[in-house]
C-alpha positions as semicolon CSV with decimal commas, in nm:
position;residue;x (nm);y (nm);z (nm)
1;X;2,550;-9,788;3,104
2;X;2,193;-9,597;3,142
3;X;2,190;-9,269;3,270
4;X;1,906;-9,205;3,554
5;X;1,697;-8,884;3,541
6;X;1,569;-8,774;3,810
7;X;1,376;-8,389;3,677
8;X;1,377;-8,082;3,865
9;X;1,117;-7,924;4,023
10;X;1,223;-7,604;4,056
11;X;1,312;-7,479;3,718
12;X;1,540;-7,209;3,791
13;X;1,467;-6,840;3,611
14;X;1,523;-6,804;3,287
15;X;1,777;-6,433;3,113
16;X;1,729;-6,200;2,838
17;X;1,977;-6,336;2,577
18;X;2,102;-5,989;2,610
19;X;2,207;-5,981;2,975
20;X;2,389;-6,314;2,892
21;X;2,767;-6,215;2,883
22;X;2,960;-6,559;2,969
23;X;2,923;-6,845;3,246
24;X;2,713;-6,607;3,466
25;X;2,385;-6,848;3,456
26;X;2,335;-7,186;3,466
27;X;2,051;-7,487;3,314
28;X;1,842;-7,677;3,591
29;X;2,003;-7,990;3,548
30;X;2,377;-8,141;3,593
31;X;2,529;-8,541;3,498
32;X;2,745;-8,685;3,733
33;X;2,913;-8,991;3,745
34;X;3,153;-9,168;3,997
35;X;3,474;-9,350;4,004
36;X;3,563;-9,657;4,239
37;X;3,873;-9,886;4,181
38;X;3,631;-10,121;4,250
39;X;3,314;-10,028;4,038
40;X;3,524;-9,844;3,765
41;X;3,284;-9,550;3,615
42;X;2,919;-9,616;3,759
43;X;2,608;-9,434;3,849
44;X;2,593;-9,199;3,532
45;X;2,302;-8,961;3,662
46;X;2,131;-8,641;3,544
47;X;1,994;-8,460;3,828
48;X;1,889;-8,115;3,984
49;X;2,163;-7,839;3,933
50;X;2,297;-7,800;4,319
51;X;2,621;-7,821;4,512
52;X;2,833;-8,110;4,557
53;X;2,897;-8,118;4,937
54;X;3,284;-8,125;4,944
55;X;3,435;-8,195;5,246
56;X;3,731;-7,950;5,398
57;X;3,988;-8,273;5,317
58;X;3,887;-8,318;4,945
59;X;4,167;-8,435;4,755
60;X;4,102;-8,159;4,498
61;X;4,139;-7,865;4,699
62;X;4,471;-7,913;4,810
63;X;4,655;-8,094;4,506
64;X;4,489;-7,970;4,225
65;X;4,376;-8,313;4,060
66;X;4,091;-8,195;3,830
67;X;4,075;-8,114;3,459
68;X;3,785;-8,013;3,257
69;X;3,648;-7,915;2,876
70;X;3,454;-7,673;2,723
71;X;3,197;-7,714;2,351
72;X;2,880;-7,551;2,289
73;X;2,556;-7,659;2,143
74;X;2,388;-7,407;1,904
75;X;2,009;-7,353;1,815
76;X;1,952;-7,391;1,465
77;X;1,665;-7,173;1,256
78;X;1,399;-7,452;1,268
79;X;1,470;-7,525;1,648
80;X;1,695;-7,802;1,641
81;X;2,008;-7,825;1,868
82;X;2,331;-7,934;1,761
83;X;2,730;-7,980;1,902
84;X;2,975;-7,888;1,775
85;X;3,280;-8,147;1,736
86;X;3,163;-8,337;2,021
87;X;3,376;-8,619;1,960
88;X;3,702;-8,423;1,917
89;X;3,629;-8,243;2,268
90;X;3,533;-8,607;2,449
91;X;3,926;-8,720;2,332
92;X;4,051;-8,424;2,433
93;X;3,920;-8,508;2,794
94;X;4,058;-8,842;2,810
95;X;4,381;-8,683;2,712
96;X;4,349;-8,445;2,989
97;X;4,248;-8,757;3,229
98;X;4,528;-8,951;3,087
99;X;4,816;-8,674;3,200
100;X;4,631;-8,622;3,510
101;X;4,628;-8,985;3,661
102;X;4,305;-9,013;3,626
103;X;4,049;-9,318;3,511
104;X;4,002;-9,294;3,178
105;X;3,642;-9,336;3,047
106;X;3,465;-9,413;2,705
107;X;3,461;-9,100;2,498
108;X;3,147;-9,247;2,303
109;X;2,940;-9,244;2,587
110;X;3,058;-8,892;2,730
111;X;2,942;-8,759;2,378
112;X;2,587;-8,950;2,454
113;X;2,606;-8,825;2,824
114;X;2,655;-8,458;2,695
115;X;2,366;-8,519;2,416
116;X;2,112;-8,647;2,680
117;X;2,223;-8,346;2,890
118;X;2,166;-8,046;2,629
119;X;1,854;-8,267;2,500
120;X;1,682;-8,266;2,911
121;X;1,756;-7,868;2,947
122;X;1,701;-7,816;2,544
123;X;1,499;-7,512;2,647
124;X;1,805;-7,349;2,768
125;X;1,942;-7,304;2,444
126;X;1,940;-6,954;2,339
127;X;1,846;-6,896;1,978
128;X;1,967;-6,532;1,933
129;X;2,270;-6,402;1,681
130;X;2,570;-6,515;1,891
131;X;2,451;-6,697;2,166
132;X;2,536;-7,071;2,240
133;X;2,488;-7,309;2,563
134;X;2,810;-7,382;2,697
135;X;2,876;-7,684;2,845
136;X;3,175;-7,740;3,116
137;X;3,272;-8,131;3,208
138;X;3,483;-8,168;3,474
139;X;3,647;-8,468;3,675
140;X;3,790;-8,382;4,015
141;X;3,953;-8,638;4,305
142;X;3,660;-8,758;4,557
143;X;3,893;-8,885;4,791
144;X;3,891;-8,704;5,185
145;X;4,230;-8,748;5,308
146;X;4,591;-8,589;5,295
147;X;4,878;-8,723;5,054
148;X;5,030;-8,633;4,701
149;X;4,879;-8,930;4,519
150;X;4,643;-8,992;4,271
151;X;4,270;-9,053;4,428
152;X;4,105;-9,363;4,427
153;X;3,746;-9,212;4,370
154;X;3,675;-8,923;4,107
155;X;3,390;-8,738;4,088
156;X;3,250;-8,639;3,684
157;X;3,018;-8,338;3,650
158;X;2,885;-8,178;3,339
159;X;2,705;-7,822;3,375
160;X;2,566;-7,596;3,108
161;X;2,543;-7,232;3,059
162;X;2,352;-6,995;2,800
163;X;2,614;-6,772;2,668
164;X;2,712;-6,473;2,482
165;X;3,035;-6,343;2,366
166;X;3,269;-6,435;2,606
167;X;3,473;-6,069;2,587
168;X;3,329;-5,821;2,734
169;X;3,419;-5,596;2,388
170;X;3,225;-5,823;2,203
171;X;3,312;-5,855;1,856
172;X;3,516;-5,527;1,875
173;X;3,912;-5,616;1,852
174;X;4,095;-5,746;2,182
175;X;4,413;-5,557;2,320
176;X;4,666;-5,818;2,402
177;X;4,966;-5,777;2,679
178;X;5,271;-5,957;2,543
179;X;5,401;-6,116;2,906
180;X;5,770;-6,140;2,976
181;X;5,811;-6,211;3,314
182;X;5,594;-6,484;3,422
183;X;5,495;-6,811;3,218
184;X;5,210;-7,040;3,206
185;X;5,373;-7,378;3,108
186;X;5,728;-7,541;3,058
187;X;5,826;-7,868;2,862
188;X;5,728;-8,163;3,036
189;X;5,495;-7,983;3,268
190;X;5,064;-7,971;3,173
191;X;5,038;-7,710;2,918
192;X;4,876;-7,926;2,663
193;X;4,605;-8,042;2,966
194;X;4,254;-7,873;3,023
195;X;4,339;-7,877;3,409
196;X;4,266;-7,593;3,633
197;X;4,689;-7,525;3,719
198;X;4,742;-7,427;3,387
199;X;4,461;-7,131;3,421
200;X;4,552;-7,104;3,808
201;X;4,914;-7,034;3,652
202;X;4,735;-6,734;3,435
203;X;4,568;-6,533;3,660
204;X;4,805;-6,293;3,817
205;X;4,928;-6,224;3,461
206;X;4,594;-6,169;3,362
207;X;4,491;-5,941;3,639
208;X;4,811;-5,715;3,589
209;X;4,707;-5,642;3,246
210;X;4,311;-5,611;3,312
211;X;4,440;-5,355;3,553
212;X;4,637;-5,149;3,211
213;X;4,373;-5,163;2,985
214;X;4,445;-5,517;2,805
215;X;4,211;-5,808;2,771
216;X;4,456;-6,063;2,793
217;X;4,792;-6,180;2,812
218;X;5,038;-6,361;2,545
219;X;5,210;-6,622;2,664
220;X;5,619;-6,681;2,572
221;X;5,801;-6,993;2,658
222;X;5,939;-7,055;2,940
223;X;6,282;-7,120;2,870
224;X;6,407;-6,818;2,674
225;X;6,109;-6,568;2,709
226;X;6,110;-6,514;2,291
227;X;5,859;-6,792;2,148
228;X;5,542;-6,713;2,135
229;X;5,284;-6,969;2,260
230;X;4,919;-6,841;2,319
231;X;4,675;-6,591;2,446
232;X;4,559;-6,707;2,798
233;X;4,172;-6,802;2,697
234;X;4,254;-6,909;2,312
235;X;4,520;-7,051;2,051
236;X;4,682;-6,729;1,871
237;X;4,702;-6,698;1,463
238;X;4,966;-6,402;1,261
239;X;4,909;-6,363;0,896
240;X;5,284;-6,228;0,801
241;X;5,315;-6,148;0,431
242;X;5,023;-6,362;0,279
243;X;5,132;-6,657;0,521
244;X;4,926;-6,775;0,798
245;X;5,121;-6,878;1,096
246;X;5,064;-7,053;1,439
247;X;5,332;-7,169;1,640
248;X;5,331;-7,584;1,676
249;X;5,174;-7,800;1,957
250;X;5,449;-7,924;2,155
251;X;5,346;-8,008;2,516
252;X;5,309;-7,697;2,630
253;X;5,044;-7,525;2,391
254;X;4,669;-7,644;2,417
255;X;4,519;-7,824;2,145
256;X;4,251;-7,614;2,025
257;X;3,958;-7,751;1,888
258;X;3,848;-7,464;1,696
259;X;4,242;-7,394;1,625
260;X;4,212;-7,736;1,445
261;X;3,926;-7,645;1,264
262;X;4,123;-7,287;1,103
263;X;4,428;-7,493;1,014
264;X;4,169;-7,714;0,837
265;X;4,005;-7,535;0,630
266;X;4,345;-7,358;0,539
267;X;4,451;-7,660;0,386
268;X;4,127;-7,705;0,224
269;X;4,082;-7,352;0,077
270;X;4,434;-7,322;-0,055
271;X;4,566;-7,084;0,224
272;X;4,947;-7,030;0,244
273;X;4,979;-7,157;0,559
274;X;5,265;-7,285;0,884
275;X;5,302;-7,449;1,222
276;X;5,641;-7,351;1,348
277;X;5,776;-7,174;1,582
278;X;5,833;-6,777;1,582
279;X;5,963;-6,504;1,839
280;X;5,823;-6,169;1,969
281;X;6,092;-6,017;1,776
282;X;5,971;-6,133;1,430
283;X;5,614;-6,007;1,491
284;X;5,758;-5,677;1,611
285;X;5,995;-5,645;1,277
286;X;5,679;-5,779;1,068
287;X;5,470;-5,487;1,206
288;X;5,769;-5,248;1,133
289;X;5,786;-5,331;0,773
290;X;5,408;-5,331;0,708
291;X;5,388;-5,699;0,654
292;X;5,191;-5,814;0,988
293;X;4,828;-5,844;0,808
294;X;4,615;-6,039;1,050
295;X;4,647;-6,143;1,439
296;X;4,338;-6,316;1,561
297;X;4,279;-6,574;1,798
298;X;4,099;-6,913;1,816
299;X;3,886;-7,105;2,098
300;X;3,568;-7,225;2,210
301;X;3,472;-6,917;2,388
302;X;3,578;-6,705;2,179
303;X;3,563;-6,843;1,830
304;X;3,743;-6,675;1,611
305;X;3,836;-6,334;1,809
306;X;4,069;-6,012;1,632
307;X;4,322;-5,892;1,786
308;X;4,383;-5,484;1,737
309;X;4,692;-5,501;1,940
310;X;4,972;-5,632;2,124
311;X;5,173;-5,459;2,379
312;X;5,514;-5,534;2,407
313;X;5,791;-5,393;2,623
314;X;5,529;-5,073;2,608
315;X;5,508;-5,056;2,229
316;X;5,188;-5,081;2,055
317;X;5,180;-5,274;1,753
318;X;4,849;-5,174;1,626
319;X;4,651;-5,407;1,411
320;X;4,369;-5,273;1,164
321;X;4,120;-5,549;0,994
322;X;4,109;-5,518;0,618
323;X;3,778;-5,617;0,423
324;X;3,799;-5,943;0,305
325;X;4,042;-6,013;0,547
326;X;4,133;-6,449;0,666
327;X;4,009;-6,406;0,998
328;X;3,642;-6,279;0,917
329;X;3,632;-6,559;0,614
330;X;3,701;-6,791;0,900
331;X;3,476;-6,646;1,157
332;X;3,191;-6,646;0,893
333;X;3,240;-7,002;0,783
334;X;3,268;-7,176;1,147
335;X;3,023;-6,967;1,268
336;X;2,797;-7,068;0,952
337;X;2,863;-7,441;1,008
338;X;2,795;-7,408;1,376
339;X;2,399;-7,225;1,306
340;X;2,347;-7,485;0,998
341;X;2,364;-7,121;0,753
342;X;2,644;-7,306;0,554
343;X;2,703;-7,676;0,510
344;X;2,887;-7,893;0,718
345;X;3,120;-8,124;0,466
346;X;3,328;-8,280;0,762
347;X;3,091;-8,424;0,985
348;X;3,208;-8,183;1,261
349;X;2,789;-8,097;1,335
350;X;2,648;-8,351;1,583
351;X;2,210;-8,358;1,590
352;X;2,086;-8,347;1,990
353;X;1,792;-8,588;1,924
354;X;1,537;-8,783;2,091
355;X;1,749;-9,099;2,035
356;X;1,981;-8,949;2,303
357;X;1,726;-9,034;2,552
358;X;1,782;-9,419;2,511
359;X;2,055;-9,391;2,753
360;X;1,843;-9,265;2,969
361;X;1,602;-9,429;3,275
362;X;1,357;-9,123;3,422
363;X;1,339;-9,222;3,780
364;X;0,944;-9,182;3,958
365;X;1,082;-8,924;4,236
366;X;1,158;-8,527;4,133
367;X;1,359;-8,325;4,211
368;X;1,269;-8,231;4,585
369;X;1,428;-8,566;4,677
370;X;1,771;-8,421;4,620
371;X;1,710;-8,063;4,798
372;X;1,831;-7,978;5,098
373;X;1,756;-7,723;5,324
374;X;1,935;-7,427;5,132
375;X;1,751;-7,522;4,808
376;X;2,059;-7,703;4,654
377;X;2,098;-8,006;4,572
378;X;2,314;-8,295;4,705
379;X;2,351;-8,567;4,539
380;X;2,719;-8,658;4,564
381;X;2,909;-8,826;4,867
382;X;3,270;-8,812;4,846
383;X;3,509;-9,085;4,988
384;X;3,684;-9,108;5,273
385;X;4,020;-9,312;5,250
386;X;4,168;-9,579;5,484
């Protein structure tokens, strides 16, 4: 399938790489791509950033069918542009489709969609210490009616964002509220999806500990309130006694990209190191006998983030960093591979070249064709049902 350009004309302003902070600003150009039952995926387009013209009786806004991903692309010192484990990410999505009832769709060409994306709006890529462009797929029902079923038209959209660090604290360590009342997932429910319940399921959580001083929230299971799961925006790490541990995907814990990537080179580097699961109460009695070492979490956003402490039935078990300690080795080799400073021996570093724009067919119109009369664009119709 070719993708069809169609360029802005109305390059939106560009932002200090300072002023960044996280999803606050967005490139000039979007893909989309429909769904029909009848067409299967079709009319792969890059076009102006704009809206997308819902309708009141979108299937989306009222049961929730959507999921979505998140990567980044990274400016390297001689002004190239390159993904980060593109591949792993496009899989991910079709997982995320799969447990969602939605169309599935060639992960190969998403990764070429993505490429031909970051390559158009290339310019948006920041190139300062700690910046990235994000980029956010989605897939969301296009059908206009009322009824719990899966839609018969979907809707794909891919927007980008120049980015800094996604915490507000920046590098400094993150102070985590252990939650005990409300959960996120259960067993058999979408924990393991990128789909917008799962984070809907977060926020008043989240909120409640903004509100005392915390960044975020650690999840427990659902069942028994003991096992520890993961931080609301990342997969959570414990070194206990010279032993890294993370507890084990099971359904109900996402599967982190860049979680894969520490467990990884853990094997690799010789690191002492377990997927199984642990309570609240062992961290607690780990931090009373002086052998919690490390808590850090891991994610796209955040990379590899510190934690200085977790807050649990109002105790504070504090955290300090040690030099040398796993989490900045980690930090400084992903980070490394990601900026091309170190080498990349797994093939996780994916080029954005100019042979990304084979998929691509640069229509003769710009992008005033697609404007309306508030200065968005409009280029997507969604589907009214029989």
């Amino acid at each position: 399938m070719k993708i069809r350009l169609t360029r802005s004309n109305q390059p939106r302003p560009s932002t200090n790489s300072s002023e960044l902070g996280f999803g606050r600003y967005f490139a000039d150009h979007m893909f989309l791509m429909d769904f029909s039952s009848e067409k299967g995926w079709h009319d792969a387009r890059i076009v102006p950033y704009g809206s997308l013209g819902l309708e009141p009786a979108n299937l989306t806004l009222h049961y929730g069918q959507s999921i979505f991903e998140g990567l980044k692309a990274y400016r390297w010192a001689d002004g190239s542009v390159k993904l980060f484990r593109p591949h792993d990410h496009a899989e991910r999505f079709v997982r995320s489709a799969r447990r969602l009832c939605m169309p599935e769709f060639d992960p190969e060409f998403i990764v070429d969609s993505w490429k031909a994306l970051v390559h158009i709006d290339r310019d948006w890529v920041p190139s300062q210490p700690g910046t990235s462009l994000y980029l956010r797929p989605t897939v969301i029902a296009a059908d206009n009616m009322l009824g719990v079923r899966p839609a018969a038209h979907y809707l794909m959209n891919v927007i980008t964002s120049p980015v800094g660090s996604y915490y507000s604290r920046g590098a400094s360590p993150t102070r985590i509220l252990v939650e005990n009342q409300y959960t996120r997932a259960s067993a058999g429910g979408l924990g393991e999806a990128k789909t917008a319940a799962n984070y809907a399921a977060s926020l008043l959580a989240a909120e409640r500990a903004k509100k005392l001083g915390f960044d975020q929230v650690l999840w427990l299971d659902a069942k028994e309130h003991r096992y520890v799961e993961e931080v609301g925006t990342m997969n959570i790490f414990f070194v206990i006694d010279g032993v890294l541990v993370t507890p084990p995907l099971g359904g109900t814990i996402l599967d982190g990209i860049t979680r894969r990537t520490v467990l990884q080179l853990a094997k690799e580097w010789g690191i002492p190191h377990e997927e199984r699961r642990l309570t609240i109460d062992e961290i607690v009695e780990a931090s009373h006998r002086g052998t919690l070492e490390e808590v850090f979490g891991s994610g796209t956003a955040a990379t590899i983030s510190p934690v200085g402490e977790l807050n649990y039935n109002d105790e504070a078990i504090t955290i300090t960093e040690k030099e040398g300690s796993l989490r900045k080795r980690f930090f400084d080799a992903i980070i490394g591979i990601c900026y091309g400073t170190q080498p990349d021996n797994h093939g996780w570093i994916e080029p954005v070249e100019d042979s990304a724009l084979d998929v691509l067919e640069e229509e003769l119109v710009d992008g005033a064709g697609f404007l309306n009369r508030s200065g968005h664009g409009e280029p997507f119709r969604a589907f009214d049902v029989p």
